[in-house]
VEXGUPA-600954 format. One record per residue: residue in one letter; x, y, z of N, C-alpha, C, CB in turn; residue number from 1. Coordinates in pm, 1 decimal. Glycine has a CB too. Layout:
N
+--------+----------+----------+----------+----------+----------+----------+----------+----------+----------+----------+----------+----------+-----+
! residu !       nx !       ny !       nz !      cax !      cay !      caz !       cx !       cy !       cz !      cbx !      cby !      cbz ! num !
+--------+----------+----------+----------+----------+----------+----------+----------+----------+----------+----------+----------+----------+-----+
!      A !        X !        Y !        Z !        X !        Y !        Z !        X !        Y !        Z !        X !        Y !        Z ! NUM !
...
+--------+----------+----------+----------+----------+----------+----------+----------+----------+----------+----------+----------+----------+-----+
END
This chain:
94
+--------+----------+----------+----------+----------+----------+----------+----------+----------+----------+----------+----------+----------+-----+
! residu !       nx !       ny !       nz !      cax !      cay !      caz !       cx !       cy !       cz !      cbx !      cby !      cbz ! num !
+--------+----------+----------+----------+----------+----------+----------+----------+----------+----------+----------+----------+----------+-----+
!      X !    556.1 !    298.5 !    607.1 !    483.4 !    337.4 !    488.1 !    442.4 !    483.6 !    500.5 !    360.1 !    246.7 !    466.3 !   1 !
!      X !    423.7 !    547.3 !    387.2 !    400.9 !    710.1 !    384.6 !    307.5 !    716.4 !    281.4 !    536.2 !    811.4 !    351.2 !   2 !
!      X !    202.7 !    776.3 !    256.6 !     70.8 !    785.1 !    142.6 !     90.6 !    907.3 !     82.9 !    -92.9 !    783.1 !    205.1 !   3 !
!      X !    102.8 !    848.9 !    -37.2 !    110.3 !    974.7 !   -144.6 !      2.7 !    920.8 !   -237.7 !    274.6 !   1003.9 !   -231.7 !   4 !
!      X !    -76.5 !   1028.3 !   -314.0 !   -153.9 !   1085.9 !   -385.6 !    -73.6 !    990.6 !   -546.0 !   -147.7 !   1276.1 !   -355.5 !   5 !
!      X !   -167.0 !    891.5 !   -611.7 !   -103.5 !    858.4 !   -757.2 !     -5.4 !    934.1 !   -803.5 !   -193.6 !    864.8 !   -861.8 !   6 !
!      X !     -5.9 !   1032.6 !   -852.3 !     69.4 !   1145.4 !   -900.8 !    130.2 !   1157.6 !   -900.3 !     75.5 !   1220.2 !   -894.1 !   7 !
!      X !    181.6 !   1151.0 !   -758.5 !    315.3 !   1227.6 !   -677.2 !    398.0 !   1070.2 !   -704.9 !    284.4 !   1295.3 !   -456.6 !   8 !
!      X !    373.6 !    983.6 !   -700.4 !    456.4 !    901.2 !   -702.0 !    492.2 !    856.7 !   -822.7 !    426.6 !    820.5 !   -633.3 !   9 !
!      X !    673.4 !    860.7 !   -883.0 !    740.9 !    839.2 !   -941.8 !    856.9 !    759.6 !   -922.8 !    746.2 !    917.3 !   -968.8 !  10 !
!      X !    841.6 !    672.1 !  -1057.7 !    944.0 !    538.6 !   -982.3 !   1042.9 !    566.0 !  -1090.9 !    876.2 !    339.6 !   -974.1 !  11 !
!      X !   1205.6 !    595.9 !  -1065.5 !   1319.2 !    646.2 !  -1139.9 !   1357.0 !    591.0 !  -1166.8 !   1395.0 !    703.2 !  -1120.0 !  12 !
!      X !   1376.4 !    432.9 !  -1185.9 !   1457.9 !    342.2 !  -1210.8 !   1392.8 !    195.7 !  -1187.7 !   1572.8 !    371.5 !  -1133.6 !  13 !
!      X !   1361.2 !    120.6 !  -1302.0 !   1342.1 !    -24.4 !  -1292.9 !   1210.3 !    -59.7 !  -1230.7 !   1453.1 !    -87.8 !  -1213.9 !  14 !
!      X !   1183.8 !     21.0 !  -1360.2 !   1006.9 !     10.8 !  -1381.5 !    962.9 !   -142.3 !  -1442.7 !    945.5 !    145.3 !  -1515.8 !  15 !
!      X !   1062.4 !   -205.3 !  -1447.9 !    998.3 !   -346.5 !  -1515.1 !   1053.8 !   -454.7 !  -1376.5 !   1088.1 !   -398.3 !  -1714.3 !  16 !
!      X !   1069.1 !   -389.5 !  -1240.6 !   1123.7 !   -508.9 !  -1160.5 !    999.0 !   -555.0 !  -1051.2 !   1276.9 !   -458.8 !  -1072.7 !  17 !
!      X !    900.4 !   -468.1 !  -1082.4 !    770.2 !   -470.1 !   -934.6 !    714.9 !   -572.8 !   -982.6 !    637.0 !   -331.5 !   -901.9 !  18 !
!      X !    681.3 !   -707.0 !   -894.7 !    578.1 !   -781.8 !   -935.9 !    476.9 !   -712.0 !   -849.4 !    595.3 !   -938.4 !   -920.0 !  19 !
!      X !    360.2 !   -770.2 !   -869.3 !    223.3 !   -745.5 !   -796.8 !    139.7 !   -854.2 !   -725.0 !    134.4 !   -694.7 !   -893.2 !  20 !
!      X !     89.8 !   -870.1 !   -658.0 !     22.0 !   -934.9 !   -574.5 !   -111.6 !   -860.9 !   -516.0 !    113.8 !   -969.8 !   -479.2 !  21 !
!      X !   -223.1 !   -984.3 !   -564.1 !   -372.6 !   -943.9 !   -538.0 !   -437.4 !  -1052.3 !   -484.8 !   -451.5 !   -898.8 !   -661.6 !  22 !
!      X !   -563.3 !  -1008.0 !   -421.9 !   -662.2 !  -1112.1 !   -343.2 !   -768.8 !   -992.3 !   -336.8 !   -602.0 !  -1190.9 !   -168.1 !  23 !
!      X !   -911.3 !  -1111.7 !   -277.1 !   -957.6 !  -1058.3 !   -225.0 !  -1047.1 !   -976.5 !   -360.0 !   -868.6 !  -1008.5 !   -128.2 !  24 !
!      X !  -1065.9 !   -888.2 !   -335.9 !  -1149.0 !   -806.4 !   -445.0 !  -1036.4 !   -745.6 !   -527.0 !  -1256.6 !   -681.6 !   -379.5 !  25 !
!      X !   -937.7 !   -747.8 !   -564.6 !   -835.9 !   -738.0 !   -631.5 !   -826.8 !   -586.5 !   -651.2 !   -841.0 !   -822.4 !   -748.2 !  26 !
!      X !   -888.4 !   -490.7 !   -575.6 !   -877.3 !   -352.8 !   -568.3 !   -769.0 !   -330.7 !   -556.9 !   -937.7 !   -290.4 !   -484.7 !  27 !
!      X !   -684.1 !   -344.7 !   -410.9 !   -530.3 !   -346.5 !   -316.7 !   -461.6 !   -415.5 !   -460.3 !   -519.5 !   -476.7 !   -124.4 !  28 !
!      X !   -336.5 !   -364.2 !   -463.0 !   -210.5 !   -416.3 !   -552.1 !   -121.3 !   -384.4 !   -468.6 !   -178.3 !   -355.5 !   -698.4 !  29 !
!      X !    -21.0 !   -504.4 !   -404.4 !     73.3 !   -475.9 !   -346.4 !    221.0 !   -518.6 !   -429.1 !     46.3 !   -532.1 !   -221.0 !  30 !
!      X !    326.9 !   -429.7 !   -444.5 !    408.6 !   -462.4 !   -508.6 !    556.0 !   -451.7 !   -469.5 !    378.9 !   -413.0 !   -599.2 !  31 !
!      X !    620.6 !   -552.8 !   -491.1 !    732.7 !   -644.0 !   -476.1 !    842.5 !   -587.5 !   -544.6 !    705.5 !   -780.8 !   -525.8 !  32 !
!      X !    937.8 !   -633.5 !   -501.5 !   1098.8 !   -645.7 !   -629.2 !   1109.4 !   -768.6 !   -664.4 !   1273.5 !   -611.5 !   -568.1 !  33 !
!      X !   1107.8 !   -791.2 !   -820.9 !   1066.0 !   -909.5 !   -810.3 !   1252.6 !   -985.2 !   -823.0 !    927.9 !   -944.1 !   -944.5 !  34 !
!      X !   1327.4 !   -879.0 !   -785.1 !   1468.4 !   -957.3 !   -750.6 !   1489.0 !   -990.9 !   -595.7 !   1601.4 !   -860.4 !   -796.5 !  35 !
!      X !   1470.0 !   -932.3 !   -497.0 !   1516.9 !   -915.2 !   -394.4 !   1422.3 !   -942.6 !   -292.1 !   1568.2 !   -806.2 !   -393.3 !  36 !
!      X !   1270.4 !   -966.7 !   -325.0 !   1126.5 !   -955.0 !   -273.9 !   1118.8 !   -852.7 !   -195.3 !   1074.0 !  -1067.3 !   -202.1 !  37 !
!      X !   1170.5 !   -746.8 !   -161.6 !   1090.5 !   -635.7 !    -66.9 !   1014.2 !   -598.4 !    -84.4 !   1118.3 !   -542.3 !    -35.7 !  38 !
!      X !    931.1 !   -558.1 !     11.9 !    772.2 !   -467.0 !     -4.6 !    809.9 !   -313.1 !    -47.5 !    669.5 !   -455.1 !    171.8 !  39 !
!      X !    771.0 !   -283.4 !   -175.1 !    816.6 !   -149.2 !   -141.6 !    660.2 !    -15.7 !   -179.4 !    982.8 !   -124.7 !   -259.7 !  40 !
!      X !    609.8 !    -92.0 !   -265.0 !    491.7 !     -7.1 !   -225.6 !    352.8 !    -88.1 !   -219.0 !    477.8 !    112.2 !   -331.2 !  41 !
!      X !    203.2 !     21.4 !   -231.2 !     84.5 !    -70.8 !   -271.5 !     19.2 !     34.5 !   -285.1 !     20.4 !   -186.1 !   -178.9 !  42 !
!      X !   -112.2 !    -25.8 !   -391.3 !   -233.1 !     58.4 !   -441.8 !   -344.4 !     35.5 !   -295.5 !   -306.6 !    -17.0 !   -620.2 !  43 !
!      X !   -358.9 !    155.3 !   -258.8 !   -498.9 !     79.2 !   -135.0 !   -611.5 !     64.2 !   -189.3 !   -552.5 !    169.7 !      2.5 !  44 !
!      X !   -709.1 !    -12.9 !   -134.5 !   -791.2 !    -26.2 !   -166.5 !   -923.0 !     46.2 !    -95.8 !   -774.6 !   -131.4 !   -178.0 !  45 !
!      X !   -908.0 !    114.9 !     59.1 !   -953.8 !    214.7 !     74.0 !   -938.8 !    332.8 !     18.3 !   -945.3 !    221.2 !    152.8 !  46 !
!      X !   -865.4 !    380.1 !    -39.7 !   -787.5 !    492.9 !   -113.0 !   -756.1 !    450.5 !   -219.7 !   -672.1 !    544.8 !    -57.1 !  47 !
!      X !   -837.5 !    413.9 !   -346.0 !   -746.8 !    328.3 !   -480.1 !   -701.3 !    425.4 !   -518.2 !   -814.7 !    242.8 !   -609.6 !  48 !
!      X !   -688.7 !    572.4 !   -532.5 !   -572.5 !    686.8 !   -602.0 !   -497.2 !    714.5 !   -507.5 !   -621.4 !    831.3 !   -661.3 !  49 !
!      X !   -441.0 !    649.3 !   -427.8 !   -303.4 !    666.5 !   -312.1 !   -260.5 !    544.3 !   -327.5 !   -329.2 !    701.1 !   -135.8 !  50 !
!      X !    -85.3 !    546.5 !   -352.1 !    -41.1 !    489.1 !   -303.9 !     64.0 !    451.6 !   -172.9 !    -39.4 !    481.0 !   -373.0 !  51 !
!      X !     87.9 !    352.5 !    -48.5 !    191.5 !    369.8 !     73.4 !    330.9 !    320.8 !     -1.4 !    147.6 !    262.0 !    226.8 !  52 !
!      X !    412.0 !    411.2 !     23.4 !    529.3 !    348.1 !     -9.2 !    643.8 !    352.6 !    117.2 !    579.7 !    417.9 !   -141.4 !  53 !
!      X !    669.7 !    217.3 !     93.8 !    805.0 !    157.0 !    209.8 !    879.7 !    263.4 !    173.6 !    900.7 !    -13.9 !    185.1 !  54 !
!      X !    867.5 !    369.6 !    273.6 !    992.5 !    450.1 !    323.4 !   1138.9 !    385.4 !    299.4 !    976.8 !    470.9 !    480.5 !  55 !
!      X !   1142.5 !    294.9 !    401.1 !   1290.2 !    234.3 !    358.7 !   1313.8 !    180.2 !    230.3 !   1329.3 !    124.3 !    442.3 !  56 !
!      X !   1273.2 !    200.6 !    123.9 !   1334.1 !    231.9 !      7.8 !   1356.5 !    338.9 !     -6.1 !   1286.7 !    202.0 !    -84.4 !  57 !
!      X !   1343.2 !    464.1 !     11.0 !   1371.0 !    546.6 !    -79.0 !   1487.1 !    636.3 !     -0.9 !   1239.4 !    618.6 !   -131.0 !  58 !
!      X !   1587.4 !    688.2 !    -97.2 !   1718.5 !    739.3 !    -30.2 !   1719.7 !    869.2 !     33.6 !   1824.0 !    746.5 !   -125.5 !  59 !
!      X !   1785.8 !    854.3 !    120.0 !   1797.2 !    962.5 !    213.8 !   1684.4 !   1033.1 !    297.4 !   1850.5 !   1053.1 !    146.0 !  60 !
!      X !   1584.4 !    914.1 !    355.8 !   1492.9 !    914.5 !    392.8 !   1484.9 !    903.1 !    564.5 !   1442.4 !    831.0 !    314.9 !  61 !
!      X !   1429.8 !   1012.4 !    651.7 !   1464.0 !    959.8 !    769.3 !   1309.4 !    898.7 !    815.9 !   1539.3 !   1078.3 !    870.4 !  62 !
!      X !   1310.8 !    764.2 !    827.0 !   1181.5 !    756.3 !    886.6 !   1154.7 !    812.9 !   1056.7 !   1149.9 !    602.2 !    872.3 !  63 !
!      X !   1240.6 !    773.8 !   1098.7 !   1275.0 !    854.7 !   1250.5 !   1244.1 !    961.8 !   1285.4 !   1389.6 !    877.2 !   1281.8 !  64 !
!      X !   1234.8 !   1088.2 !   1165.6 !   1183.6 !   1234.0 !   1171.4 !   1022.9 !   1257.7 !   1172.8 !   1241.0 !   1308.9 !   1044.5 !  65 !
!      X !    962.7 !   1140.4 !   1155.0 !    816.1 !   1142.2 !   1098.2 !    753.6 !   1048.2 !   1223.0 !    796.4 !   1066.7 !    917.5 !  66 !
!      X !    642.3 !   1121.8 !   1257.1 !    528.0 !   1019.2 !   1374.9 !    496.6 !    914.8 !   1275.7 !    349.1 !   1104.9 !   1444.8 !  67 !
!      X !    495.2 !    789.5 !   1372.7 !    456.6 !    642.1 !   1308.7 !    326.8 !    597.8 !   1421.4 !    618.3 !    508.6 !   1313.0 !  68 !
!      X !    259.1 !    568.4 !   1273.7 !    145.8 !    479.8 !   1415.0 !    125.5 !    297.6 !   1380.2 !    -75.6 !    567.7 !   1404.2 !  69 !
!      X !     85.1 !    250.5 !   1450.4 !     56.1 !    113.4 !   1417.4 !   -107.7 !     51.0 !   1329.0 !     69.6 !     52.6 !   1566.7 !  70 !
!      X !    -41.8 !    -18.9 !   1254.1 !   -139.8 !    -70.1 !   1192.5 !   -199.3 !   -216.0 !   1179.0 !   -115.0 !    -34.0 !   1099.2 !  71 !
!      X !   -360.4 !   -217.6 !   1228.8 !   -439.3 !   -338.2 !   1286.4 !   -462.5 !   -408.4 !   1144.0 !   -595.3 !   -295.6 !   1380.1 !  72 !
!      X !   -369.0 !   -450.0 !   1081.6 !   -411.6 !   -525.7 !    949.4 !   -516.9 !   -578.2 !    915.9 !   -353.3 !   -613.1 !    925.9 !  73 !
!      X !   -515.7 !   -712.9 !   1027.2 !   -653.4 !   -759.2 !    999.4 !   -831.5 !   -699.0 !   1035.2 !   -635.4 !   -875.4 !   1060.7 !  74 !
!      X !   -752.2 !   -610.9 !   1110.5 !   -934.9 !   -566.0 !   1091.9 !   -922.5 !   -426.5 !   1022.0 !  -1042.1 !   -540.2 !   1271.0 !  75 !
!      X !   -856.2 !   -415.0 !    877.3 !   -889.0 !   -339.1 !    756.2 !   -948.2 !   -403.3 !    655.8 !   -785.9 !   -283.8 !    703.3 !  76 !
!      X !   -980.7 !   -497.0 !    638.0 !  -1069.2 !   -590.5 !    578.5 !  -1197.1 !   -505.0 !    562.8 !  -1088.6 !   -726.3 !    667.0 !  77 !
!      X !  -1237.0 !   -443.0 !    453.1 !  -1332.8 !   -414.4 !    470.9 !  -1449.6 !   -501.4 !    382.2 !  -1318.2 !   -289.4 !    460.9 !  78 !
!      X !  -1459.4 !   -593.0 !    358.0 !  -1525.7 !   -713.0 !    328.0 !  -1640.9 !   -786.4 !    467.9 !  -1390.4 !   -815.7 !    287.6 !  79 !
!      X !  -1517.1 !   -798.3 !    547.5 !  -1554.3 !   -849.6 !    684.6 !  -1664.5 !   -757.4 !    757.9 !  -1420.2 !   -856.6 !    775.9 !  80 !
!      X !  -1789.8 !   -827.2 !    769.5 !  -1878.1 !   -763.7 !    881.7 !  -1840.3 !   -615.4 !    997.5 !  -1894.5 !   -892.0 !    973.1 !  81 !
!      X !  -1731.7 !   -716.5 !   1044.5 !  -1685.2 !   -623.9 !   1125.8 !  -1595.1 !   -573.6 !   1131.2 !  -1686.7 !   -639.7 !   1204.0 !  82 !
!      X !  -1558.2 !   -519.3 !    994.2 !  -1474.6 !   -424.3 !    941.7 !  -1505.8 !   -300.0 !   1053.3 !  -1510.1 !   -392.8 !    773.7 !  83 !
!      X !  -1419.6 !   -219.0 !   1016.5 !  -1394.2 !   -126.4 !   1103.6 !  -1458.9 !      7.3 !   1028.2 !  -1236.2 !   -124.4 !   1139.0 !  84 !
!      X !  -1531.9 !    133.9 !   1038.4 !  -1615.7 !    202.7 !    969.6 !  -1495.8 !    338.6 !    936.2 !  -1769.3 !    232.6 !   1063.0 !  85 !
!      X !  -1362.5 !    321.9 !    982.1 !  -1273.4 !    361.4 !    937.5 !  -1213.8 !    346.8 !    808.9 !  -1221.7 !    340.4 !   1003.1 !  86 !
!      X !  -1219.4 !    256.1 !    727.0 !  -1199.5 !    205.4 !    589.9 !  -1290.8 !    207.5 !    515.1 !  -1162.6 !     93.8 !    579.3 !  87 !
!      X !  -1360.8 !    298.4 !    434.7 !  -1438.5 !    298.7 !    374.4 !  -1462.8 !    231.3 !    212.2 !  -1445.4 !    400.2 !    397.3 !  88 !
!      X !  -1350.1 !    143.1 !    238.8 !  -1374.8 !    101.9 !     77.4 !  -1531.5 !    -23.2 !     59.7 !  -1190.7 !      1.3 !     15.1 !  89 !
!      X !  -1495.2 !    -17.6 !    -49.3 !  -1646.7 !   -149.1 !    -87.4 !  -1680.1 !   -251.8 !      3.1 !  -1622.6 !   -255.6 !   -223.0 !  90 !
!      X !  -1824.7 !   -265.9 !     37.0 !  -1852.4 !   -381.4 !    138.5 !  -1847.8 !   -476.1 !    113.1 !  -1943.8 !   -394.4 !    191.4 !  91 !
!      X !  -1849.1 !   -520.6 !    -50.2 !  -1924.5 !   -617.9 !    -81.6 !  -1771.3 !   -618.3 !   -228.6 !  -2133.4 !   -580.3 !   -107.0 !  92 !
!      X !  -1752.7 !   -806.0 !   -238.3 !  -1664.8 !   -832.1 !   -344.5 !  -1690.0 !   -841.3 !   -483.5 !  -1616.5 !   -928.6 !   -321.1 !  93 !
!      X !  -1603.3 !   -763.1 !   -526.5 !  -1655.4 !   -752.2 !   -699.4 !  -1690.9 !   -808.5 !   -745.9 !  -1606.0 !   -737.2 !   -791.9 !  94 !
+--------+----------+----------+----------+----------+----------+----------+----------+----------+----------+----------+----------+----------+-----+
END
């Protein structure tokens, strides 16, 4: 995944194929193909004007050229007590 700024992100083709998927405080929108199911991007919900988009969609992309770090999924929860003070989104569910 790579974070771009709302803006910057433009989808060229088959704007009617993303489903979406929500939980939770329904901030996060993560979205799908809804032919093929890949992950290819999401709205964060620490960052709701960024979105990460699956690199491996997009063409001629080397992810290999770019530092990757790992990501502790479950403790981005920032709902959870012991959320991590790294995620600053809302404590508390809408």
């Amino acid at each position: 995944m790579t974070k771009v700024h709302e803006r910057e992100l433009v989808i060229l083709g088959g704007e009617d194929l993303p489903s979406v998927y929500v939980w939770n405080t329904n901030r996060a929108k993560h979205f799908f193909c809804s032919r093929c199911g890949v992950y290819t991007f999401h709205r964060k919900r620490a960052a709701p004007d960024h979105f990460d988009v699956n690199v491996f969609c997009l063409e001629n992309f080397d992810p290999g050229a770019f530092r990757r770090r790992a990501t502790d999924g479950i403790g981005m929860s920032v709902i959870e007590a012991t959320a991590g003070a790294e995620w600053p989104g809302p404590r508390t569910p809408r």
